[in-house]
Backbone as a printed PyTorch tensor [residue, N CA C, xyz], in Angstrom:
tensor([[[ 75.6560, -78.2630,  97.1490],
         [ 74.4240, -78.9600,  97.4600],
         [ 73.2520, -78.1600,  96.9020]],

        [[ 71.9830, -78.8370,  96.5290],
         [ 71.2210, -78.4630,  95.6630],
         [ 69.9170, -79.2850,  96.4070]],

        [[ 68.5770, -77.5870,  96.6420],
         [ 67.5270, -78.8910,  97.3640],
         [ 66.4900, -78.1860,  96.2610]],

        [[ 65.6120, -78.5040,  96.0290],
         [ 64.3660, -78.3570,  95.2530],
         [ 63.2330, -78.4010,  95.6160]],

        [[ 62.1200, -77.6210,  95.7750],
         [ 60.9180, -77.7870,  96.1000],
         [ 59.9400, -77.6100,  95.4330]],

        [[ 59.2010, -78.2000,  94.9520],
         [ 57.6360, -77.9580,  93.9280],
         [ 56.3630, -77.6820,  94.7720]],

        [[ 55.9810, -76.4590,  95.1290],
         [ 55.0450, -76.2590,  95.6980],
         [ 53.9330, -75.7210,  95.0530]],

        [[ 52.5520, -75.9360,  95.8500],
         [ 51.3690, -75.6150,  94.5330],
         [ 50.8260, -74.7540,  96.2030]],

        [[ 50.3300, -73.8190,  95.7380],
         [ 50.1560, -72.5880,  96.7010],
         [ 48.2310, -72.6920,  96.5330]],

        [[ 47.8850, -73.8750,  97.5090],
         [ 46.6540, -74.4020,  97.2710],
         [ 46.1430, -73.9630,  98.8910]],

        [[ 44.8450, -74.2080,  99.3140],
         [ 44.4180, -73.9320, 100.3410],
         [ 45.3100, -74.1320, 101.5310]],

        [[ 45.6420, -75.7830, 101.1070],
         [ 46.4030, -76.5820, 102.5810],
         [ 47.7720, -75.2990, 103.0750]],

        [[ 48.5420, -75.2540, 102.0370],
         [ 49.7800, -74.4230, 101.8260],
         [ 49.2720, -72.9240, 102.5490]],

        [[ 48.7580, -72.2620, 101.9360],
         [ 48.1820, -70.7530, 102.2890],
         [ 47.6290, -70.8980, 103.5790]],

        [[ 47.1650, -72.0340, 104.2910],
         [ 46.5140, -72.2180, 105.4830],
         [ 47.8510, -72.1820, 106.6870]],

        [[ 48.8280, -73.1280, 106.1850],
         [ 50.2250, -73.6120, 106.9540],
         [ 50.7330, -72.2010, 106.8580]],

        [[ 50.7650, -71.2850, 105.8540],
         [ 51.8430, -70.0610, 105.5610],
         [ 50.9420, -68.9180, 106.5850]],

        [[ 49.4210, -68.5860, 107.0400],
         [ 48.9400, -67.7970, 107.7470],
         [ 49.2830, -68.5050, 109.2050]],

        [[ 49.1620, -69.6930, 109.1190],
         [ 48.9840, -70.1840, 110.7230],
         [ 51.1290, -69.6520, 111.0960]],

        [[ 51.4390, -69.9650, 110.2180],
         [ 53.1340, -69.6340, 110.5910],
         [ 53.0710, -68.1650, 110.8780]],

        [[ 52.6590, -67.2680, 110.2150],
         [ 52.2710, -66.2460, 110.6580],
         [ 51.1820, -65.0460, 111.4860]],

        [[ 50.6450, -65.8980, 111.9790],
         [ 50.1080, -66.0130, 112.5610],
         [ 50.3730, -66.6150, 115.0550]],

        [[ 51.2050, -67.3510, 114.6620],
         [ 52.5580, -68.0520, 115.7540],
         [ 53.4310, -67.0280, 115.8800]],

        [[ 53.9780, -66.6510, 115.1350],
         [ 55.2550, -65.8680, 115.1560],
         [ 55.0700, -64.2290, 115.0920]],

        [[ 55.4690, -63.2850, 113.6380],
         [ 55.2750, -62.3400, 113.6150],
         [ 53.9950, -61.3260, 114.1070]],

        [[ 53.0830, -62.0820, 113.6650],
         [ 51.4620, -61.3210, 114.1030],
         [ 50.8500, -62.4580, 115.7810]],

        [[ 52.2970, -62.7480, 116.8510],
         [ 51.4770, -63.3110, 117.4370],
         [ 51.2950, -62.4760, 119.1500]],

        [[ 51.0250, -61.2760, 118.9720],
         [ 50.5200, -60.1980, 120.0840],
         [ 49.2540, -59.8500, 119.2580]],

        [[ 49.5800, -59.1590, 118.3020],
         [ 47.9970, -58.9530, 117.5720],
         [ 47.2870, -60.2320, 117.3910]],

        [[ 47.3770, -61.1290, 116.9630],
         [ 46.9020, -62.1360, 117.2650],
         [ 45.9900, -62.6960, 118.4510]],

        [[ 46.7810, -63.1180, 119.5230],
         [ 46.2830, -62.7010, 120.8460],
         [ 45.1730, -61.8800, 121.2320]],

        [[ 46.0570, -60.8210, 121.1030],
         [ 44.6230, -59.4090, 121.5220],
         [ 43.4290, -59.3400, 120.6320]],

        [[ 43.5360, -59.9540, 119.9050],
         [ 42.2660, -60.4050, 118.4650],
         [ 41.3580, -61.3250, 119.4140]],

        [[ 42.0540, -62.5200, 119.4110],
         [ 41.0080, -63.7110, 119.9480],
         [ 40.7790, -63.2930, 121.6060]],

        [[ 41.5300, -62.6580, 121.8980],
         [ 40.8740, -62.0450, 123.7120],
         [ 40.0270, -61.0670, 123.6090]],

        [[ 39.8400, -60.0640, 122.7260],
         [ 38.4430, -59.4130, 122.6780],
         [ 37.7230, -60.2110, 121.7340]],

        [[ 37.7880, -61.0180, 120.8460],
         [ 36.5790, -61.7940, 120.1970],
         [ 35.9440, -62.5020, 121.4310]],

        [[ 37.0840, -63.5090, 122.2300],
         [ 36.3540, -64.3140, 123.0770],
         [ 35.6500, -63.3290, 124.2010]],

        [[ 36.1970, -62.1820, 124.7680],
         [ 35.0380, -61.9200, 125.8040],
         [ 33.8970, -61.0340, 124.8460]],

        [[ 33.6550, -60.8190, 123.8260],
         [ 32.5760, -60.3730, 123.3020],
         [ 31.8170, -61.1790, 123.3370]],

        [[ 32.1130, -62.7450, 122.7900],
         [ 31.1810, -64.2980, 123.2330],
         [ 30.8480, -64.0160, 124.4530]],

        [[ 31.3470, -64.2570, 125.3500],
         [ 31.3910, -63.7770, 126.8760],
         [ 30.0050, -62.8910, 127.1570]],

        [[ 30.0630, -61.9730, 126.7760],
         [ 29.4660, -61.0960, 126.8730],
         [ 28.0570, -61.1520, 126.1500]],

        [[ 27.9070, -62.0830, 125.3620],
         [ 26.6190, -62.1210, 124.7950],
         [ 26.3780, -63.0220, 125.4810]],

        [[ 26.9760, -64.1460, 125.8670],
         [ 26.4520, -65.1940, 126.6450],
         [ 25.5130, -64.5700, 128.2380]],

        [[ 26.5690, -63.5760, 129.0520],
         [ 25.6990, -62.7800, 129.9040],
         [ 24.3920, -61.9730, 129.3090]],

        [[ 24.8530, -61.1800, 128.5100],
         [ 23.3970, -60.7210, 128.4400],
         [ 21.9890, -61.3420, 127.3730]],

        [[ 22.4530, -62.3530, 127.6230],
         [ 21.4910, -63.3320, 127.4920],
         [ 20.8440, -64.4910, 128.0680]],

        [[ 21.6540, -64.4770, 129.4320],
         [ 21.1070, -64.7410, 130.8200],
         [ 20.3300, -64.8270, 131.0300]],

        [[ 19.6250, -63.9140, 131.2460],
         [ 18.5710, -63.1610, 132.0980],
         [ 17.4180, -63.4600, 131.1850]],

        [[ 17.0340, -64.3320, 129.7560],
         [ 16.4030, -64.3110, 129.2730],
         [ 15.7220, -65.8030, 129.6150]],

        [[ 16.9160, -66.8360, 130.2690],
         [ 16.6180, -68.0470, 130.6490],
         [ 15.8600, -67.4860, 132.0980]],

        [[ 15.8890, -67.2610, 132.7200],
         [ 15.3810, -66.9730, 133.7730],
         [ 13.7540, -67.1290, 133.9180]],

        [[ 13.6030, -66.8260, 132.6720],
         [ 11.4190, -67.0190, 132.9210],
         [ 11.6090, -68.1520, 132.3910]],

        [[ 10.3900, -68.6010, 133.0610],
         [  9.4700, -69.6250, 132.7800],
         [  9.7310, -70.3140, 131.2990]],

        [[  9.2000, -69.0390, 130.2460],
         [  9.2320, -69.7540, 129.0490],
         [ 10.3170, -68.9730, 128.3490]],

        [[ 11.2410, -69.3510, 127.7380],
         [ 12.2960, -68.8080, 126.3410],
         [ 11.7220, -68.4030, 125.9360]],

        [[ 11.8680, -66.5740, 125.2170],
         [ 11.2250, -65.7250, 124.1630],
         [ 12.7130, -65.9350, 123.3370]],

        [[ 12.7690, -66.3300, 122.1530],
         [ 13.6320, -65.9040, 121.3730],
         [ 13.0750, -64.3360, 120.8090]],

        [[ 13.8510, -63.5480, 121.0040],
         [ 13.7020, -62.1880, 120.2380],
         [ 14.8850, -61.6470, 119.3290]],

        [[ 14.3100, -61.3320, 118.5140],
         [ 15.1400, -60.4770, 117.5670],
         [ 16.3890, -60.2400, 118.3080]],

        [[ 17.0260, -59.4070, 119.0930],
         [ 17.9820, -58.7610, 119.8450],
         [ 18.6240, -60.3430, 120.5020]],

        [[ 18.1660, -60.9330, 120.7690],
         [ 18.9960, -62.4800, 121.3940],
         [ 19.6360, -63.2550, 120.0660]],

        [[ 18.7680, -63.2530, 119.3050],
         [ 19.1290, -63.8850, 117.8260],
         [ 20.2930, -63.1740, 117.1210]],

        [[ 20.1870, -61.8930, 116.9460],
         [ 21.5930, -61.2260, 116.5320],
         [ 22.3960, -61.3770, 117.2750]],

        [[ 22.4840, -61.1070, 118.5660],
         [ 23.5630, -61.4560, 119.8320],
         [ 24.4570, -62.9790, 119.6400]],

        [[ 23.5240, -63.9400, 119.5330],
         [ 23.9230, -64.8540, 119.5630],
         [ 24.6150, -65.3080, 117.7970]],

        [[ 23.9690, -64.5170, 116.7310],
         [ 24.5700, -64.6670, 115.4550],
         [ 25.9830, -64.1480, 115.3190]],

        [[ 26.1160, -63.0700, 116.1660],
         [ 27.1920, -62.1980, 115.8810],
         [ 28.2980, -63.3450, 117.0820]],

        [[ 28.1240, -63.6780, 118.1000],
         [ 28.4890, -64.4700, 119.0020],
         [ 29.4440, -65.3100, 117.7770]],

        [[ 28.1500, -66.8150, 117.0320],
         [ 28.6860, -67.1900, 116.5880],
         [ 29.8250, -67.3250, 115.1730]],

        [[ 29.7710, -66.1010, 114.2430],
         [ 30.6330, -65.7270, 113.5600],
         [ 31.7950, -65.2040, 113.9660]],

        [[ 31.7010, -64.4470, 115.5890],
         [ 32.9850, -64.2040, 116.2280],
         [ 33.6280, -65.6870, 116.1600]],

        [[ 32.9640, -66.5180, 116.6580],
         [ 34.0820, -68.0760, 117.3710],
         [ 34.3960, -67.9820, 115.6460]],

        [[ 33.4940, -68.4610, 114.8430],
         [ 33.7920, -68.8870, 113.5580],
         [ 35.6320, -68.3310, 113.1560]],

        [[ 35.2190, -67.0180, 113.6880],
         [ 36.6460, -66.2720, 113.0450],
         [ 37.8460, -66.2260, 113.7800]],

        [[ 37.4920, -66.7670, 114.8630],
         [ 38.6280, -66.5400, 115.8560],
         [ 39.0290, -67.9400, 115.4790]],

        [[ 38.5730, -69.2600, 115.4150],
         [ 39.0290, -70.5260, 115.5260],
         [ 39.4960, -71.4950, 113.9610]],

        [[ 38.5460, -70.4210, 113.1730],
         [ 39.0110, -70.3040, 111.9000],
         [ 39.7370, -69.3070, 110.6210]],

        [[ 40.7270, -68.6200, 112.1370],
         [ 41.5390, -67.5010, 111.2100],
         [ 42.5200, -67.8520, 110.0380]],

        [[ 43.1300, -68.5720, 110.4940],
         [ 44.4640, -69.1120, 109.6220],
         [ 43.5060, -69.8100, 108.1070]],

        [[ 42.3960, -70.6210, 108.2540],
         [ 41.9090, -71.1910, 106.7640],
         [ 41.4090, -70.0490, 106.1810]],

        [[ 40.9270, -69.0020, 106.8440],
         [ 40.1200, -67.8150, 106.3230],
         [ 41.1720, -66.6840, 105.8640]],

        [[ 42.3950, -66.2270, 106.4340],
         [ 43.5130, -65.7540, 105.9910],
         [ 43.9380, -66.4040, 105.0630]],

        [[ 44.1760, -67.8610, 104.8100],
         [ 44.2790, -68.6050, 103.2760],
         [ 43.6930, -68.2690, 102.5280]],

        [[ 42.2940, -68.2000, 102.6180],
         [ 41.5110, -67.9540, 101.2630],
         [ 41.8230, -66.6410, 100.9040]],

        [[ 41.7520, -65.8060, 102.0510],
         [ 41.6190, -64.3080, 101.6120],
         [ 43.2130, -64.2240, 100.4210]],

        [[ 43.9490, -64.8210, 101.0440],
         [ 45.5770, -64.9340, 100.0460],
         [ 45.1850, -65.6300,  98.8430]],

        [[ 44.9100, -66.7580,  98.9510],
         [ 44.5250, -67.3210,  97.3600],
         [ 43.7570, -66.2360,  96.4290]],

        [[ 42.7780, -65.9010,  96.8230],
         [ 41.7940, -64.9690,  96.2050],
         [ 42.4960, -63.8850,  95.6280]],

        [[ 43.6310, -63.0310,  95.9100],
         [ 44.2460, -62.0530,  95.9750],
         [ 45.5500, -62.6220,  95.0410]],

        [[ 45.7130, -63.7770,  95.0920],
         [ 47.4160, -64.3250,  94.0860],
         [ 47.4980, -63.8970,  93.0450]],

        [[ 48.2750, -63.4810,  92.1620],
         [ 48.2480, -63.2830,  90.7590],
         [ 48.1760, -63.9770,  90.0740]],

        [[ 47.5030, -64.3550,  88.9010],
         [ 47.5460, -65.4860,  88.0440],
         [ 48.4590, -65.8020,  87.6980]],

        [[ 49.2670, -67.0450,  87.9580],
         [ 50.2870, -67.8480,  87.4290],
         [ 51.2380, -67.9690,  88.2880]],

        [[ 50.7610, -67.8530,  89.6480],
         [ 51.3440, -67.9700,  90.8200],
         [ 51.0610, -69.1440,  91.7710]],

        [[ 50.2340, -69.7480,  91.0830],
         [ 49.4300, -71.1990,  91.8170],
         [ 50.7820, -72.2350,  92.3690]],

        [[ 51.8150, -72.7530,  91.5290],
         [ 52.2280, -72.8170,  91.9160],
         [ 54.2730, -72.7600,  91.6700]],

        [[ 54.9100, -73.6460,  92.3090],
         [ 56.0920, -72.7900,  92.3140],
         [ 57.6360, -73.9100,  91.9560]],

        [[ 58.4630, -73.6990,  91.2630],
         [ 59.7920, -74.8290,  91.9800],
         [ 60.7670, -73.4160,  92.0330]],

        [[ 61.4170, -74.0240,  93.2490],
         [ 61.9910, -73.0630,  94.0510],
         [ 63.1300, -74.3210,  94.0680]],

        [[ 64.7020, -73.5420,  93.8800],
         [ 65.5440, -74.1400,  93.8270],
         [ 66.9220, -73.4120,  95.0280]],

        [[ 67.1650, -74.2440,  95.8910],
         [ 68.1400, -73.8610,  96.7380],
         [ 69.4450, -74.3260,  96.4010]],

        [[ 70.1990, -73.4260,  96.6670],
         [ 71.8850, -73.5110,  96.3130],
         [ 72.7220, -72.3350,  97.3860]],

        [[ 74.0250, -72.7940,  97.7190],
         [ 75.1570, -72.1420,  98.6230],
         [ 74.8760, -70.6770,  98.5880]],

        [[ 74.4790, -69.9980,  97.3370],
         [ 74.3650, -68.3700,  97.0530],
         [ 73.1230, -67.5910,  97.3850]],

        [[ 71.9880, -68.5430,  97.0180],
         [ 70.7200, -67.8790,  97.2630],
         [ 69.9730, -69.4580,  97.1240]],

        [[ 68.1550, -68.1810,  96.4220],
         [ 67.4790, -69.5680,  96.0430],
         [ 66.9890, -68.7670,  94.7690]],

        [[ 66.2920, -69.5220,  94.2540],
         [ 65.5350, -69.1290,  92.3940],
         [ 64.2650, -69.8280,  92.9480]],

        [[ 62.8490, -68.6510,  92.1770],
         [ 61.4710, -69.4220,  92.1080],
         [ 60.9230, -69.0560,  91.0450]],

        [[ 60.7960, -70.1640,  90.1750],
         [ 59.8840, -69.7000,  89.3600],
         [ 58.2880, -70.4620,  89.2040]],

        [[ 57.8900, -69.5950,  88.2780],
         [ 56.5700, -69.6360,  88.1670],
         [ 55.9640, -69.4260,  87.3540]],

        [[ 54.8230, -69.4570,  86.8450],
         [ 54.5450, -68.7930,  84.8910],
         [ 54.6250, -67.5730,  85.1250]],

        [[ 54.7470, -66.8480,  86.0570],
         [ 54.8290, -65.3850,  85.8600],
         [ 56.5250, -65.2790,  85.6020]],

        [[ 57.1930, -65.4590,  85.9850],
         [ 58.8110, -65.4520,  86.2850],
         [ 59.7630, -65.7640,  86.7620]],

        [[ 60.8020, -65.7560,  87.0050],
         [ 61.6910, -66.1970,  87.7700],
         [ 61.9970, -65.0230,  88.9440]],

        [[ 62.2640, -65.2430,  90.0860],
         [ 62.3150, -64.4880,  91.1440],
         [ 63.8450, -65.1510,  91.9030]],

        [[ 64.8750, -64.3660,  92.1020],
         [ 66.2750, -64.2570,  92.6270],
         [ 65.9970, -63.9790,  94.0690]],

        [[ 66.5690, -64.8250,  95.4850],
         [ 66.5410, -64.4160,  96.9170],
         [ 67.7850, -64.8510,  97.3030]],

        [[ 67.7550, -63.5810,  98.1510],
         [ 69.2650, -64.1950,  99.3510],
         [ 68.7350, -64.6070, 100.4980]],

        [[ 69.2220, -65.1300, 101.1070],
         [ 68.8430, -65.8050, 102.2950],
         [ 69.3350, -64.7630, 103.4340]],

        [[ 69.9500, -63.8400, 103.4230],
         [ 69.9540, -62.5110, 104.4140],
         [ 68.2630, -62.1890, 104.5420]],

        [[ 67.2980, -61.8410, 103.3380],
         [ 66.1850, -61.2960, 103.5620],
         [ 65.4000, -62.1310, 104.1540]],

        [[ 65.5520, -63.3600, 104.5490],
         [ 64.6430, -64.0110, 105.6690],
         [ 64.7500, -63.7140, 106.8050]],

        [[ 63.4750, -63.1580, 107.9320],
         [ 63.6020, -62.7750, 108.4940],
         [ 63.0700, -63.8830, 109.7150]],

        [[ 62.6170, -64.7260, 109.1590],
         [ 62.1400, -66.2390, 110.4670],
         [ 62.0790, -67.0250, 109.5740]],

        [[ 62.1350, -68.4020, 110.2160],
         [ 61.9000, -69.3990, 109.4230],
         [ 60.9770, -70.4870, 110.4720]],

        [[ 60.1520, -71.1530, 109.9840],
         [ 58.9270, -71.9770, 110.5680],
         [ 58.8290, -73.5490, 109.5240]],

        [[ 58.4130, -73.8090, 110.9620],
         [ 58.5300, -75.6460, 110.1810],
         [ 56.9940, -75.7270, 110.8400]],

        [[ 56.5160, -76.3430, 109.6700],
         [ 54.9940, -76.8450, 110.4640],
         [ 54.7620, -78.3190, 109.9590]],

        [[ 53.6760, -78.6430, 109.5650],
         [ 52.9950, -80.3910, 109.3510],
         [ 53.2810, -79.9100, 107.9670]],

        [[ 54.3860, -80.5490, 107.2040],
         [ 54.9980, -80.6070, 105.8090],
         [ 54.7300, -79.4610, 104.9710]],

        [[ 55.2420, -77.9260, 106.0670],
         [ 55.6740, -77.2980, 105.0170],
         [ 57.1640, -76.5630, 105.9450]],

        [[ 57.7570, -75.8180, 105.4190],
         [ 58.8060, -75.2110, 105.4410],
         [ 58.0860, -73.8470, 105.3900]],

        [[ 58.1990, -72.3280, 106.0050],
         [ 57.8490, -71.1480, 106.1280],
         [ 58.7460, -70.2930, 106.2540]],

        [[ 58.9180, -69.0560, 105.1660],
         [ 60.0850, -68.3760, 105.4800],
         [ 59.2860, -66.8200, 105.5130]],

        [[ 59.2600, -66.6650, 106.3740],
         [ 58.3720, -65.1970, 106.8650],
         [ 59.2400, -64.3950, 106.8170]],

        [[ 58.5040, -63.0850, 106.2880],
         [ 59.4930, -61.7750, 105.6340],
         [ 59.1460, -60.5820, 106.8610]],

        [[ 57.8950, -60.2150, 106.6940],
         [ 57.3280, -59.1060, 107.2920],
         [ 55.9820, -59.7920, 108.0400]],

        [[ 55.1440, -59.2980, 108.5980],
         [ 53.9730, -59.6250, 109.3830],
         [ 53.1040, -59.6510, 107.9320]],

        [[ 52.8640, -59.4230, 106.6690],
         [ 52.5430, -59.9300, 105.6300],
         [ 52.9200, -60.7670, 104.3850]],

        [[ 54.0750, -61.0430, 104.7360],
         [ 54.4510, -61.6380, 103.0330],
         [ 55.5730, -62.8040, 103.5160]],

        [[ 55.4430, -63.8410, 103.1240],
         [ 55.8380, -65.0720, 103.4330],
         [ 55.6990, -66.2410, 102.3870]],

        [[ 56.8720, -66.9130, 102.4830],
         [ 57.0280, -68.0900, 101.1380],
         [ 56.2830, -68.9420, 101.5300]],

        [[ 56.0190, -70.7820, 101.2160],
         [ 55.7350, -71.8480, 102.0310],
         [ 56.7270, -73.0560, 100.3110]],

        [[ 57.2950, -73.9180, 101.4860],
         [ 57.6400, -74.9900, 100.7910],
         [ 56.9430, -76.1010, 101.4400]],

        [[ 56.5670, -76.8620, 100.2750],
         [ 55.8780, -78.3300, 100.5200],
         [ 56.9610, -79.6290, 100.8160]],

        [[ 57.0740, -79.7410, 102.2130],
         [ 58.5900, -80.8850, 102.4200],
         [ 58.1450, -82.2430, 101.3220]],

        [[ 56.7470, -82.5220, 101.4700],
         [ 56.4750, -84.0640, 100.7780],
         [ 57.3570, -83.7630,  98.9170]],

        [[ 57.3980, -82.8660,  98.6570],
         [ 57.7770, -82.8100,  97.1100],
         [ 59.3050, -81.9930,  97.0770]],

        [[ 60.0730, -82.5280,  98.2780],
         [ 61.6170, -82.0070,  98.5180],
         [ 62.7600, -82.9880,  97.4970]],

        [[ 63.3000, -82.6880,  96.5450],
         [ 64.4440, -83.5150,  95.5400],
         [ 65.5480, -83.0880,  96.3020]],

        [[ 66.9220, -83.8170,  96.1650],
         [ 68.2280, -83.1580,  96.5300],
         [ 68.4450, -83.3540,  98.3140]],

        [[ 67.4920, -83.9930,  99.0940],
         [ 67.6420, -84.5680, 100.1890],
         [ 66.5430, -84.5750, 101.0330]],

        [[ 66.4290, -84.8780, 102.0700],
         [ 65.3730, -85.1430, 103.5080],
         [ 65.1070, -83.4430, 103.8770]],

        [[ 64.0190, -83.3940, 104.4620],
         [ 63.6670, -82.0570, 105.2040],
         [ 64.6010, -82.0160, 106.4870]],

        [[ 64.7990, -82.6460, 106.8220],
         [ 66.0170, -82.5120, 107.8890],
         [ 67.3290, -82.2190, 107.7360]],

        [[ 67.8150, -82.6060, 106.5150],
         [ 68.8270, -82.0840, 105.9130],
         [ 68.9450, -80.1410, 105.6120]],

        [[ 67.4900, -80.4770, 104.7210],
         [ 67.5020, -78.6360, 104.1350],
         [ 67.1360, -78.3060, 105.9160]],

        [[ 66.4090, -78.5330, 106.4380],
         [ 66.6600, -77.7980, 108.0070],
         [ 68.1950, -77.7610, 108.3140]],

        [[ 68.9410, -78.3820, 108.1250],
         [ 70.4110, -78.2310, 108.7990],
         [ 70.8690, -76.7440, 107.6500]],

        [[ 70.3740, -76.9790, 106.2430],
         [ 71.0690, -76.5550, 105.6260],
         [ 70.5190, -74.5900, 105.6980]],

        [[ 69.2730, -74.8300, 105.8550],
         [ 68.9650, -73.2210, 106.1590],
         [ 69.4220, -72.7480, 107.3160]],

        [[ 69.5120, -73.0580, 107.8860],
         [ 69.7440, -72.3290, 109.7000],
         [ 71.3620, -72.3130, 108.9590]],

        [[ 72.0200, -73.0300, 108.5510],
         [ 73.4630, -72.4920, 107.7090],
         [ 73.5620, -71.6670, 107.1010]],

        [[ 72.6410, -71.4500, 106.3420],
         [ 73.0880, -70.0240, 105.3960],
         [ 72.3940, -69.1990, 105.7540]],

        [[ 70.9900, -69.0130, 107.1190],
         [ 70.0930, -68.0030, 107.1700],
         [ 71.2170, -67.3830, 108.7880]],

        [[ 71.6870, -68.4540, 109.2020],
         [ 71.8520, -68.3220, 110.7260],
         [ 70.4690, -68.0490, 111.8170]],

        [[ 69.8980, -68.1680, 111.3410],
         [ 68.6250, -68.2410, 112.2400],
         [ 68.1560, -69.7870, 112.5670]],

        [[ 67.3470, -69.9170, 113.9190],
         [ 67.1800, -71.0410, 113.6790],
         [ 65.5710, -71.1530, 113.6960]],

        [[ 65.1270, -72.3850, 113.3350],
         [ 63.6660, -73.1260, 112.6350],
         [ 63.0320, -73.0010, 113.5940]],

        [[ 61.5250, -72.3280, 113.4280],
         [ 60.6410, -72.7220, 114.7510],
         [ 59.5450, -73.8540, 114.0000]],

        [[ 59.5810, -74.5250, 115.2600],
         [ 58.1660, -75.8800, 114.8230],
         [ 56.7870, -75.0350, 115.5990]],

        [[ 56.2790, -75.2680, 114.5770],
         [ 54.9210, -74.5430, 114.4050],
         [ 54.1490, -75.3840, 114.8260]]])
């Protein structure tokens, strides 16, 4: 059996491949990220209390940064995974945009204009299903993504039966 995937390693993709990692391997650091971002919000929100309290609102300098820094915290906490995308796109090597990745009984093959790249399916270390992609997470940094909509050689439900076969691990839905 033979499955095929053509993936283009575009925002949507790099967004699905941080948020998978993001769930899984990095998801204690994760956590402890958005629990001190959010009580730092927290915390500007109190000490900026006490400013409603008179009569009239002074916006001052010191409330305005409070509340700037406030809102680039939420920004980053609620928009980690698109912002971890970009930071990955930005960083890809040229000719890595995008990919066909070919699965078979032994391994898989990816190539790309840079090369062809040989994997066993021992070196996966999780595997993640999200909204039409496939995620095969290595380390808390480095992770594949397949695009299910552009799958040849059968259904995504199929290659789900067929990885948890040769990875022995099984799929988390993201």
């Amino acid at each position: 059996m033979e499955f095929v995937f053509e993936t283009d390693y575009d925002q949507r993709a790099l967004t699905a491949m941080a948020r998978a990692l993001r769930k899984t391997l990095r998801r204690r650091s994760s956590l402890i990220a958005h629990f001190f971002g959010l009580l730092i919000v927290a915390l500007a929100v109190i000490l900026t209390i006490p400013a409603f309290n008179n009569e009239e609102f002074v916006l001052t300098v010191n409330i305005f940064v409070t509340w700037l820094a406030a809102i680039v915290i939420l920004v980053v906490v609620f928009g980690e995974d698109s912002i971890n995308g970009y930071i990955a796109r930005r960083r890809m090597i040229m000719g890595m945009e995008s990919s066909r990745t070919v699965f078979t009984d032994e391994g898989y093959r990816s190539e790309t204009e840079v090369g062809t790249t040989e994997w066993k399916y021992e070196r996966i270390d999780m595997i993640a299903d999200t909204r039409g992609y496939f995620v095969f997470l290595f380390d808390k940094s480095h992770a594949q993504v397949y695009d299910q909509s552009r799958l040849t050689g059968g259904t995504p439900a199929e290659f789900r039966r067929f990885i948890i076969e040769k990875t022995g691990k099984s799929v988390q839905n993201i």
